[in-house]
Structure formats: C-alpha cells, structure tokens
C-alpha positions in Angstrom: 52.8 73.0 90.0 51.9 76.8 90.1 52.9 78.8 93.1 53.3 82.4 94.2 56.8 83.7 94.5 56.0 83.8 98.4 55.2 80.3 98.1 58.1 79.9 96.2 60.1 81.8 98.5 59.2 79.6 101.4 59.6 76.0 99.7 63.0 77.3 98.4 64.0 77.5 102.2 62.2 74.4 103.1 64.4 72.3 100.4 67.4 73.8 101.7 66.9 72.6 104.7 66.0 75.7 106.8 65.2 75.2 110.3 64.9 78.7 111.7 64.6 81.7 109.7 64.3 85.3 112.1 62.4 88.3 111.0 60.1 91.0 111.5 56.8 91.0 109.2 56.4 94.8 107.5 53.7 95.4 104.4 56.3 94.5 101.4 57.1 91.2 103.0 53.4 90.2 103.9 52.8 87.8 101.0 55.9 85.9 102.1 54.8 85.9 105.5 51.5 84.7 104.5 52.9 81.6 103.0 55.0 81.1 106.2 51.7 81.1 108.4 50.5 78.6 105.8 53.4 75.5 106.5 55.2 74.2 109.5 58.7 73.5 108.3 60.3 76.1 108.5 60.4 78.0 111.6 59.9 81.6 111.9 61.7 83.5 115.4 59.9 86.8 116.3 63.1 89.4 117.1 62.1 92.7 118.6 64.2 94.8 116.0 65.7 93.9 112.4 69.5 94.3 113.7 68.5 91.6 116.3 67.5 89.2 113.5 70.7 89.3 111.8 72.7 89.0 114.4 70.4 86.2 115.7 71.3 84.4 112.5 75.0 85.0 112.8 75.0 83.3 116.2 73.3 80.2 114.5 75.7 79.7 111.5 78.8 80.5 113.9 78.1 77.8 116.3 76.2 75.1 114.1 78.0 75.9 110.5 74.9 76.1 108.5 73.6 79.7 106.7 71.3 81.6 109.3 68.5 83.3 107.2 66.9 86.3 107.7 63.1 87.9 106.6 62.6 91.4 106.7 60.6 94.3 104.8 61.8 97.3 102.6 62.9 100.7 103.8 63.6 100.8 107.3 63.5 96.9 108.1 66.6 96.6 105.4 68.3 99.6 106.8 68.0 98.0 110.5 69.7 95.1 108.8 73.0 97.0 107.9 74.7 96.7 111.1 74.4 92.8 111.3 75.3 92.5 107.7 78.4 94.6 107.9 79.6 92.4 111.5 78.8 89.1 109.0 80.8 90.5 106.3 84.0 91.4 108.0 83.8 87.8 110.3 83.1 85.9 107.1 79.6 84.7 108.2 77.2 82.5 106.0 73.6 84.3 106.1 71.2 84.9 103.3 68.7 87.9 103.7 64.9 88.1 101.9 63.9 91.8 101.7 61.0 92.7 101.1 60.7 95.8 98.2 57.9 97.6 97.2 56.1 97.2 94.0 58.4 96.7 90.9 56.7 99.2 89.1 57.4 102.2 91.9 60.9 101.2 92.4 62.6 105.0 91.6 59.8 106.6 92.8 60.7 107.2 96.6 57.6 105.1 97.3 56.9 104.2 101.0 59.5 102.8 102.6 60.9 102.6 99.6 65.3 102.2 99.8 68.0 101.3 97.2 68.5 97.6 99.0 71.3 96.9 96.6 73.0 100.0 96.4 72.7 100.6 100.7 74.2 96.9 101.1 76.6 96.4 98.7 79.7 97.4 100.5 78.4 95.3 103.6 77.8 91.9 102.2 79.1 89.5 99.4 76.6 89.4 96.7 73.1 90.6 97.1 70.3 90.4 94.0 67.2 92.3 93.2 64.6 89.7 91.5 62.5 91.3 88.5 60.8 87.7 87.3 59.0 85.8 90.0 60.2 83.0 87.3 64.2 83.7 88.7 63.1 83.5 92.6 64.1 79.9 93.3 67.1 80.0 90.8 68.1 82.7 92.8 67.9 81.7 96.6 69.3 78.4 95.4 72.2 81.0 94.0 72.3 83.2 97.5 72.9 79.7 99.1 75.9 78.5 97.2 77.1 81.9 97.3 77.2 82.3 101.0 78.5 79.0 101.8 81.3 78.5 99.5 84.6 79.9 99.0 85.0 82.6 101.6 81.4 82.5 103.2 79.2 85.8 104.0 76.0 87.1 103.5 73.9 87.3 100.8 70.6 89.6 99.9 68.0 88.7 97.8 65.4 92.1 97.8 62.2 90.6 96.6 59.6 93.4 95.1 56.2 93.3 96.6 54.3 92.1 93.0 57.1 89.5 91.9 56.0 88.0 95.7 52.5 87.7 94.2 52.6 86.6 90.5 52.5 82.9 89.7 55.1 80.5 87.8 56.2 76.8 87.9 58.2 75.7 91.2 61.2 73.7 90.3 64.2 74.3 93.2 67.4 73.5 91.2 69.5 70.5 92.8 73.1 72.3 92.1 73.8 75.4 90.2 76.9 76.8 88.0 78.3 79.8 87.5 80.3 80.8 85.4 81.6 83.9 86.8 82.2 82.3 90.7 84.1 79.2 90.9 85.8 79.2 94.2 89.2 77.7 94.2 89.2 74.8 97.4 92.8 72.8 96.5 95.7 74.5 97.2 98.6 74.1 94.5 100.7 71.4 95.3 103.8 73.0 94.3 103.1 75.7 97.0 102.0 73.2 99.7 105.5 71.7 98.8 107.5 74.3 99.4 105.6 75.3 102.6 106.4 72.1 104.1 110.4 72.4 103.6 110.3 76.0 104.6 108.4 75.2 107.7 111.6 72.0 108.3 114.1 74.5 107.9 112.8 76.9 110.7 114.6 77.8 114.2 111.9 80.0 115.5 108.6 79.0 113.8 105.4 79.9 114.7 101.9 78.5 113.5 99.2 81.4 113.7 95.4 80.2 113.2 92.7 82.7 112.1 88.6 82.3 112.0 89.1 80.7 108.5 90.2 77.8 110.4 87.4 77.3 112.0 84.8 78.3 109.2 86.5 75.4 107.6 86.0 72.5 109.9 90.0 72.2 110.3 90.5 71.7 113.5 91.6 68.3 113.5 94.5 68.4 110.8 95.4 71.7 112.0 95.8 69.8 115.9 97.6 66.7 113.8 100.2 69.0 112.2 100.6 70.7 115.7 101.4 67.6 117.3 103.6 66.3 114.3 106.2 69.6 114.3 105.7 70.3 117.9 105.9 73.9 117.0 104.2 76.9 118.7 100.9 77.9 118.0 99.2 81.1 118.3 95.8 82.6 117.3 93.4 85.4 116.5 90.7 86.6 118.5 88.5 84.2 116.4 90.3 81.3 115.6 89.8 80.6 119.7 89.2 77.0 119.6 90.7 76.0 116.7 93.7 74.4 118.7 92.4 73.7 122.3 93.4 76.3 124.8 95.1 73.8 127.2 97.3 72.2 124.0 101.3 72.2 124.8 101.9 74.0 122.3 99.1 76.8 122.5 100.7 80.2 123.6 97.6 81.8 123.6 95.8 84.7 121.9 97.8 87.1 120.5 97.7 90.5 119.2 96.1 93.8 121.2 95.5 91.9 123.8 97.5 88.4 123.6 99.6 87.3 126.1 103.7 88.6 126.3 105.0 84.6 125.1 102.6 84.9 121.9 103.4 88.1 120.5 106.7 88.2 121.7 107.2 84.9 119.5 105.6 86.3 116.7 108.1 88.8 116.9 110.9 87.2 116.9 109.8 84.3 114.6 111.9 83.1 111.5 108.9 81.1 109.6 105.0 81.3 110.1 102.5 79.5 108.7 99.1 81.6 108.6 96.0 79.5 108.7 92.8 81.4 107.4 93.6 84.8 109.4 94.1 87.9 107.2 96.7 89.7 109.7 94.0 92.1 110.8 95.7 95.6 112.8 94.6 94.7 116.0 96.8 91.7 115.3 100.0 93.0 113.3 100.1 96.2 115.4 102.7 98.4 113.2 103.1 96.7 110.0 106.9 97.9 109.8 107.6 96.1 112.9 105.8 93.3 112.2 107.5 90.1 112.1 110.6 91.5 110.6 112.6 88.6 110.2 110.0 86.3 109.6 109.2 84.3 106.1 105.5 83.8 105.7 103.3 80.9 104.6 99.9 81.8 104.2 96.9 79.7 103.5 93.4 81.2 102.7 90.4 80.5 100.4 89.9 84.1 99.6 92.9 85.3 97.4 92.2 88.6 97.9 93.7 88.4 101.4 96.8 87.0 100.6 99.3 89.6 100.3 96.8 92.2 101.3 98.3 93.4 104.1 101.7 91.8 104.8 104.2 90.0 102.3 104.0 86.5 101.8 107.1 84.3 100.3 104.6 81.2 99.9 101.0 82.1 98.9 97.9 78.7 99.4 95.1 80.0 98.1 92.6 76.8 99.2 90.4 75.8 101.8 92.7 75.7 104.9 91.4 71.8 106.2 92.5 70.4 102.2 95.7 72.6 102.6 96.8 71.1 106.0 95.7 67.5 104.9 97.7 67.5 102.1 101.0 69.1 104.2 100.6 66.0 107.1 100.7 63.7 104.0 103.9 64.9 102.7 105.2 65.4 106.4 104.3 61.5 106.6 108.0 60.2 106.2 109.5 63.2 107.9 110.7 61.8 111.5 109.4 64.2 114.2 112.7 63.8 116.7 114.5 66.1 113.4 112.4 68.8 113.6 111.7 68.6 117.2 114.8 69.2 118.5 116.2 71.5 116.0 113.7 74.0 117.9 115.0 73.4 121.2 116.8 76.2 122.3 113.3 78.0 120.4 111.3 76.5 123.0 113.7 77.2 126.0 113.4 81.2 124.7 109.6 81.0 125.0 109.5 79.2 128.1 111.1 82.5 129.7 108.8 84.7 128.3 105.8 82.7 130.2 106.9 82.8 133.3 106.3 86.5 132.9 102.9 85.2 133.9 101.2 88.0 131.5 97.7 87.3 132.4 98.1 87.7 136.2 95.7 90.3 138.6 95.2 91.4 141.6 92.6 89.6 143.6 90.7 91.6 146.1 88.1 90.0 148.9 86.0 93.3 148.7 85.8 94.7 145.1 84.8 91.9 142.2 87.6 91.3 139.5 86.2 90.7 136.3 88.5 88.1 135.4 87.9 86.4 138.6 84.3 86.2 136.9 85.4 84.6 133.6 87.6 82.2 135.5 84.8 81.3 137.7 83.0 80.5 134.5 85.1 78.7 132.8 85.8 76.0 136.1 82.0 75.5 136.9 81.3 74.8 133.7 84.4 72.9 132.5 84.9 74.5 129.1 82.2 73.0 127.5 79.3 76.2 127.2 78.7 78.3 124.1 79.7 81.2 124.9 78.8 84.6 123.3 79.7 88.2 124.4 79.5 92.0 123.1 82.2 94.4 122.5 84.9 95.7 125.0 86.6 95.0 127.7 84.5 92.0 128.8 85.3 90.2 125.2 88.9 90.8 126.1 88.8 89.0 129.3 86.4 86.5 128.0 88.6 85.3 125.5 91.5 85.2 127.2 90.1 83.5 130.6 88.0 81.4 129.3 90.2 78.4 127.5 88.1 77.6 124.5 88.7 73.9 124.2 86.4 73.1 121.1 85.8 75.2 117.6 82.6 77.1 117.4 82.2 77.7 121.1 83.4 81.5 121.2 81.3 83.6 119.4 81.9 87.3 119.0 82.0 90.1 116.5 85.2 90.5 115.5 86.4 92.3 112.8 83.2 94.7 113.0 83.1 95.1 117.2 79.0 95.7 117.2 78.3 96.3 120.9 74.6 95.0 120.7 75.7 91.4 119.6 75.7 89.3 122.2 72.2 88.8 123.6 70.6 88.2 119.9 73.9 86.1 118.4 73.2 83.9 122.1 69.5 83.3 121.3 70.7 82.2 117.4 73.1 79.4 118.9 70.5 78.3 121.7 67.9 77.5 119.1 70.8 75.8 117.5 71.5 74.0 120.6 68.7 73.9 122.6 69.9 71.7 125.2 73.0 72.9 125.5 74.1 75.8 128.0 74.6 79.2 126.3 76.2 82.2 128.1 75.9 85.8 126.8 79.5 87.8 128.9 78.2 91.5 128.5 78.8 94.8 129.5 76.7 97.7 131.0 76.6 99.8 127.7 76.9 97.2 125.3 73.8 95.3 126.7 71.8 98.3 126.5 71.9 98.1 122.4 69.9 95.1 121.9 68.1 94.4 124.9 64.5 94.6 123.6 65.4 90.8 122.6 65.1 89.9 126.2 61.4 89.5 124.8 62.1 87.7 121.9 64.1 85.1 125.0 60.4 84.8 126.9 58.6 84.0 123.7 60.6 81.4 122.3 61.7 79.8 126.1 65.0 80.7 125.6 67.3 79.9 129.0 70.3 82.0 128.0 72.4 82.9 131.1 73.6 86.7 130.8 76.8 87.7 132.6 76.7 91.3 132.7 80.0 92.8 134.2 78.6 96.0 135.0 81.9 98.8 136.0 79.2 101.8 135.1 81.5 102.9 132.1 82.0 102.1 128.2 85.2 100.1 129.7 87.1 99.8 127.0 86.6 104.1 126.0 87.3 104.3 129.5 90.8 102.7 129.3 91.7 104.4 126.1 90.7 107.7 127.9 92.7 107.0 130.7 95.4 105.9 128.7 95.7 108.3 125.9 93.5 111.4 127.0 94.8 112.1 129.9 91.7 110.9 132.3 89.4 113.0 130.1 86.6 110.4 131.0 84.4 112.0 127.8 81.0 110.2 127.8 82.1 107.2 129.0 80.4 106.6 132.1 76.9 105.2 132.6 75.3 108.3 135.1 71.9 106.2 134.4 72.0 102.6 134.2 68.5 101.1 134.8 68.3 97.6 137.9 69.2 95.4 135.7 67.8 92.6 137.8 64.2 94.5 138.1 64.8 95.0 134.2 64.9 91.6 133.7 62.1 90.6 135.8 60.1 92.8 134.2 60.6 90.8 130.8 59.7 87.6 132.7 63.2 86.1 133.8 65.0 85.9 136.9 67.2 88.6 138.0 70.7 88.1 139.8 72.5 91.0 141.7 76.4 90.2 142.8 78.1 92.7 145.3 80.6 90.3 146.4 83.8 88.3 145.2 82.3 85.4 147.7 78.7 85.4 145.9 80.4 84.9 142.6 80.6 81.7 142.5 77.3 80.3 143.9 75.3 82.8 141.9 76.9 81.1 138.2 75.9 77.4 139.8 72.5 79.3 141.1 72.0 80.3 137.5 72.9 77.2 135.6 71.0 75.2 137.7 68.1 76.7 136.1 68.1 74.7 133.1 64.6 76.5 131.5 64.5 80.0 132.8 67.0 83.0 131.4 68.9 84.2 134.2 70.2 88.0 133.9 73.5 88.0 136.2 74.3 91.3 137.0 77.6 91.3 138.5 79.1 94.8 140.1 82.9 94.7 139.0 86.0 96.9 139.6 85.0 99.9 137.4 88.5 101.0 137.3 90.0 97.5 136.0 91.9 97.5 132.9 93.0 94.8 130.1 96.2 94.1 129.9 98.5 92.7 128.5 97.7 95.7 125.8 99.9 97.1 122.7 98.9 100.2 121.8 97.6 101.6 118.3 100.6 102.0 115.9 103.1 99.6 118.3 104.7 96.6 117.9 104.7 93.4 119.5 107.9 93.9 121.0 106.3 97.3 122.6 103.8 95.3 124.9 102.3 97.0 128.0 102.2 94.7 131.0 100.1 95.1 134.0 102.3 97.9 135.9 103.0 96.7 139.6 101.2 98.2 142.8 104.1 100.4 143.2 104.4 102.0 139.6 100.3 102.6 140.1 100.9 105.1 142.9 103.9 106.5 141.2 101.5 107.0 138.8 98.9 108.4 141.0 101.4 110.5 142.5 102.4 112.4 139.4 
C-alpha cells in the first residue's frame, strides 16, 4: 500500500498508540494536517500558541507515563517550541515533536519561515532527525519513539520537509527497532547492587534521597518496600514528590532550597545515602564543598552521564532505579530488620529534635489570606488525591511543600527548567489524560500571564481545570530575592497592571472566582470543585509580602538554613 509521507506520518502515530497529539497547523505542515482531517484516531488539540502545545504534551506523559506528541510548522512554530522542549529536556520528559520544514530543495536558502530545526534544538532535546526520503519517515518516528522512551527519556524531533510530506512510498511501521549506536543499559551490575546493600547495613546516620527518575521509572512500590524494610529516612527532590507518600513514617520531607530543617539537616549530617534517580541538582546540594561531607554515596541512575557528574560517588548503579531496588530487597531478604533498625536509634532520636523545630509553621491572620493556608485548604478538601500542576515561584514552593503528595505522577511542575507559563497548558495535557479526574493548575499573577491565551484552548476542548491563582501583585519569588539580597530594591517585580482576573476569565467562557477573605477560602475551593464541567479561574488575593521559608540561600549549605524569623526579629528588622 502506497501512501504519502503525511499519511505515513499519521498511521505511524496511530500504530503507536497515539491518543492526543497538540499542534498548531502552519503551510509546511499542511499535508500532515490534511491526513489528520482525513482519520479519527488520533486526536488532534487546538493550543493557542506552539509553547502551549509542548508543554500541553509534557503534562500528559508526566501524569499518564506515555510520550505526549507534538505537530507544528517550520520557522517560527519550531522556534515557539524551544521553551517546552528545553523544560522536557532538563525534567527528563518523553515527547516526540513533527516539524514541519519547507521544501527539501530550499533548505539553505533562508526560504520562508525557513529555520535550522536541528541545529536551533539540539542543545534542548535528546535526539532530533531531519528526514530526506519519505521512504525513512516511519522507520524514523518508530526511532523518535524508542528514543524518547527508553533509557533516560526526553524529547525527540523529527523535522519533516514540506515535499518528503508529499511524495509516495510503501507503508510498513516497523514492530521493534535496533540500533546499534543506542542500547540503553536497564540492569544494574550485581556486584555494585551488592556492595550497596552492605554499605547501606553498616550505616549510623543513613539517608535514602529519591529523585524524578524514581518516578519516571514506575518505582514506587520497591522503593516504599525497601523503606519499610531498613526503616531508614527518606528524603526527596522537588520532583520525586510522590514517590514515597508524603504521610510515610519515614518521609522527612522535601529537601533542598526550600526543604524542611529535619531533611537537610539529615542530609547533612548523614554517613551513607542512597540516591534514587536524582542527579543532585544545585538547588538541592547548595554548596557542593559543604555538601554531605561525611557521607558515602550510593547512587542509582539509568543515565550514566549523571553519576559522578556533580558529587562523588563510592558505589556507582547505572540501571533503571525500579530493577535496581528489586534486586537490593531480594538480597535484603534474609537480613532481619530488628539489626538494622535499631542500630539507627539514637539516628532517629537526633532527627526527631530537629522536627519539632516545626520548620513549615506561619502565621495565620483572620484579615490578610496566607498562601499556605490556601494550599492546605486544598489539600484537606480534596484529600490528596487531585493532579495537581503549578508554574514557577513561590506558589510551586508552597505547593509542594503543603500539599502531601501521596501518589506518583500527581505533582507536576517544571523543574529543572522553571518555565513560568507551564501550568495552565501542562494542566489541560493531564486532564485529557484524565478526563474524569480533578486537575488543579496553583499559579501566580505573573506566571499565569505567559500562557494564558490557552484558556481558549480550555473552552474548546471542555476542559474543567480549576485555576488557583495566588495573586500578591509581584514576581514573588524576584520579590523575595530582592528583599533578601538587594536591599528592598523591588526592581520590576511588581504587577502595577494586573488585568480582573475573574472578568478575564469570563470573557473566555468560564466562571470567575474573586477571594478577599481567609473565611471565603474554603467555600470558594468546594464552590469550584463542585463544578465538575466548567473551568473555574480562582483568583485568590494573598499576603503580597509572604515569603518561603525554610530557604538556604545561593552558595550555602544545608547546615546554613534560614528559618522563618520570629515576630520579634521582623520588627528588629524593620527597625534597622
């Protein structure tokens, strides 16, 4: 059977299983969009602007685990694209991108919209392909695929000139595919895993520290089994939330910038720690000389590139982390758990007086709204069990650490990138993923501003997203660095023009909440919820002076934590 490579292109994605793929139609992608209009199996989702289609994509593969797939056109459709790719990059994110390109034969020329797709994304994603033979189309999505899902996952481009999308050739989509120079690694070596286990017997002061990769590779329940077997204490990253359930025994919270005092003062302090698919990222290890110091480090990751990349390691795992941890309860099968246990006592006792600092506390007030009141609020009426997404600042911050992720794949966030922008478009990926499930966007003022053309995109498709925008009128976080570090120069960081958020959202077609009060807070989330097929914007008025703490600065240690300062060191402060 003879197809054109746009026909070709859109079987490909059919037998791979592609539910959704998001784009925006331009004139080098038209053939391909032609052959979408022409089938029903593969859905396409409208977004209101490129960036919005990746990051609509990233949403779906973070909370469902398959690739999200992206269509757009050359020049400046590819270029939108960058951002999204780049935040999918650095969080390890399965996505595959079609690009439109123009002709073949005016590729060089500065054609229109003509761009160097492979050279512009090549630092930004993990492989990307420019297909000269409409003959090597399905060979190479089927390649894109495998590429992006294996080993340490990420995106994939495959630019597609306008003529190859045109010309005929036999459709056969290949089953599996080889290649020679990618063969990801997914067993660790058992001589390692060995010696990890009787380093991680031998420790006083151990600490188990969980990273995205955990998650990304379905380990959540040998990771929890190996938990409960040592009884040690477990920490994680910003985006391994989830990967151990927040209200575990053993969980100390996040740690890192802004972890709580008991987790990074452990991590501190610790003798042995087992790192489970995290890549000891700054805002994490703070001042790498005063990281850890006395510590002896196990780390497990699929990518071998991270191991040793930033920190020393004594016992290097380069595997998937769930075959790595299975293998480690196997030979911890024999080992009675009242040894270790108590030899990690006096361990426990230690962090035990570093909680009852009670890092995460805040002053509540009955006339101003605290933003963690709001997450808090959250997290109670809806038990835990909402996807929830959110942008970049000081909302994220509280998000993660008031809301107690219970479940894998329920926090999703750009992480290693921070793209303010991502949270409305990532929230309509995972609620075409989940369409009966409830999805909450946690926003800010600025960062909702980015992306919010895709409240459109939300009307279109029926999309009930709840939006909980904590609205202080600044860039909150720039505003707390300023404060902190620039002596109150408050540079560009407050909103002097913020549209009514609740007539802004009306005027896409949704329903519009306004929240003065700390006593409406509640009512308006159950108000919102209850409204299980309309989008409801929440636009909550918060302390615009509120800052996240606990917080280590840039270039500290974990030892150099800031707390909260008490009422009476603020008007010291003020004072002075």
């Amino acid at each position: 059977m003879r197809l054109t490579g746009a026909d070709i292109v859109v079987n490909c994605l059919k037998d791979e299983g592609v539910e959704y793929i998001f784009g925006y139609p331009g004139g080098a992608a038209l053939h391909i969009y032609d052959a979408i209009y022409n089938q029903g199996a593969v859905k396409h989702i409208l977004v209101r602007h490129e960036q919005g289609a990746t990051h609509a994509a990233d949403g779906y593969a973070r909370a469902t685990g398959k690739p999200g797939v992206v269509l757009v056109t050359s020049g400046p459709g590819v270029t939108n694209t960058v951002t999204g790719l780049a935040t999918a990059h650095m969080d390890s994110i399965p996505m595959v991108v079609i690009t439109g390109q123009v002709p073949s034969g005016l590729i060089g020329d500065d054609a229109f919209q003509e761009v160097d797709t492979v050279g512009v994304t090549r630092p930004c994603v993990k492989h990307n392909f420019l297909v000269k033979d409409v003959k090597k189309i399905a060979e190479t999505i089927k390649k894109a695929f495998y590429i992006a899902m294996t080993g340490r996952p990420g995106p994939v481009v495959v630019d597609i000139p306008k003529d190859i999308s045109a010309e005929t050739a036999e459709y056969h989509y290949p089953r599996k595919i080889e290649m020679r120079s990618y063969q990801p690694r997914t067993r660790g070596h058992g001589k390692m895993i060995k010696k990890s286990v009787e380093l991680l017997l031998s420790a006083k002061q151990p600490i188990i520290y969980t990273g995205g990769g955990a998650i990304l590779a379905e380990a959540e329940v040998p990771l929890t089994r190996l938990v409960d077997k040592l009884g040690y204490p477990s920490t994680s990253t910003l985006m391994g939330l989830g990967a151990i359930p927040a209200r575990h025994p053993t969980f100390l919270g996040m740690l890192g910038m802004h972890g709580t005092y008991e987790s990074n003062m452990a991590m501190y302090h610790c003798d042995v720690m087992l790192a489970v698919g995290a890549r000891f990222d700054d805002r994490v290890t703070g001042d790498l000389d005063k990281f850890a110091p006395n510590a002896r480090i196990i780390h497990i990751d699929i990518d071998p590139s991270s191991i040793g990349k930033n920190v020393s390691v004594e016992v290097p795992i380069v595997g998937d982390c769930k075959s790595v941890l299975e293998d480690m309860l196997e030979l911890l099968e024999g080992v009675s758990d009242s040894i270790h246990r108590s030899a990690v006592d006096d361990w426990w006792e230690t962090i035990k007086g570093w909680k009852r600092v009670d890092s995460l506390q805040y002053d509540m007030s009955d006339t101003v709204i605290k933003p963690q009141y709001v997450i808090q609020k959250l997290f109670e009426i809806t038990k835990g069990d909402a996807y929830v997404t959110s942008d970049v600042g000081q909302h994220q911050m509280w998000a993660a650490q008031y809301y107690q992720f219970q479940k894998p794949r329920r926090w999703i966030n750009s992480g290693g990138l921070g793209t303010m922008g991502f949270g409305l478009p990532a929230a309509m990926g995972v609620q075409l993923g989940f369409p009966d499930d409830l999805v909450v966007c946690v926003t800010g003022d600025a960062s909702i501003q980015m992306c919010l053309q895709e409240l459109s995109t939300c009307l279109q498709y029926n999309l009930p997203i709840k939006v909980l925008n904590l609205n202080n009128q600044y860039m909150g976080m720039v505003r707390q660095w300023q404060e902190f570090f620039y002596d109150r120069r408050y540079s560009h960081s407050y909103m002097d023009a913020l549209p009514d958020f609740v007539k802004l959202s009306e005027s896409y077609g949704h329903v519009g909440i306004r929240v003065d009060s700390p006593k409406e807070v509640e009512s308006a989330i159950q108000e919102a919820i209850s409204m299980k097929d309309r989008l409801v914007f929440i636009d909550v008025i918060t302390d615009p002076e509120e800052n996240v703490y606990p917080m280590i600065a840039a270039g500290k240690g974990h030892n150099e934590i800031h707390l909260k300062p008490s009422r009476g060191e603020i008007e010291n402060r003020e004072l002075a």
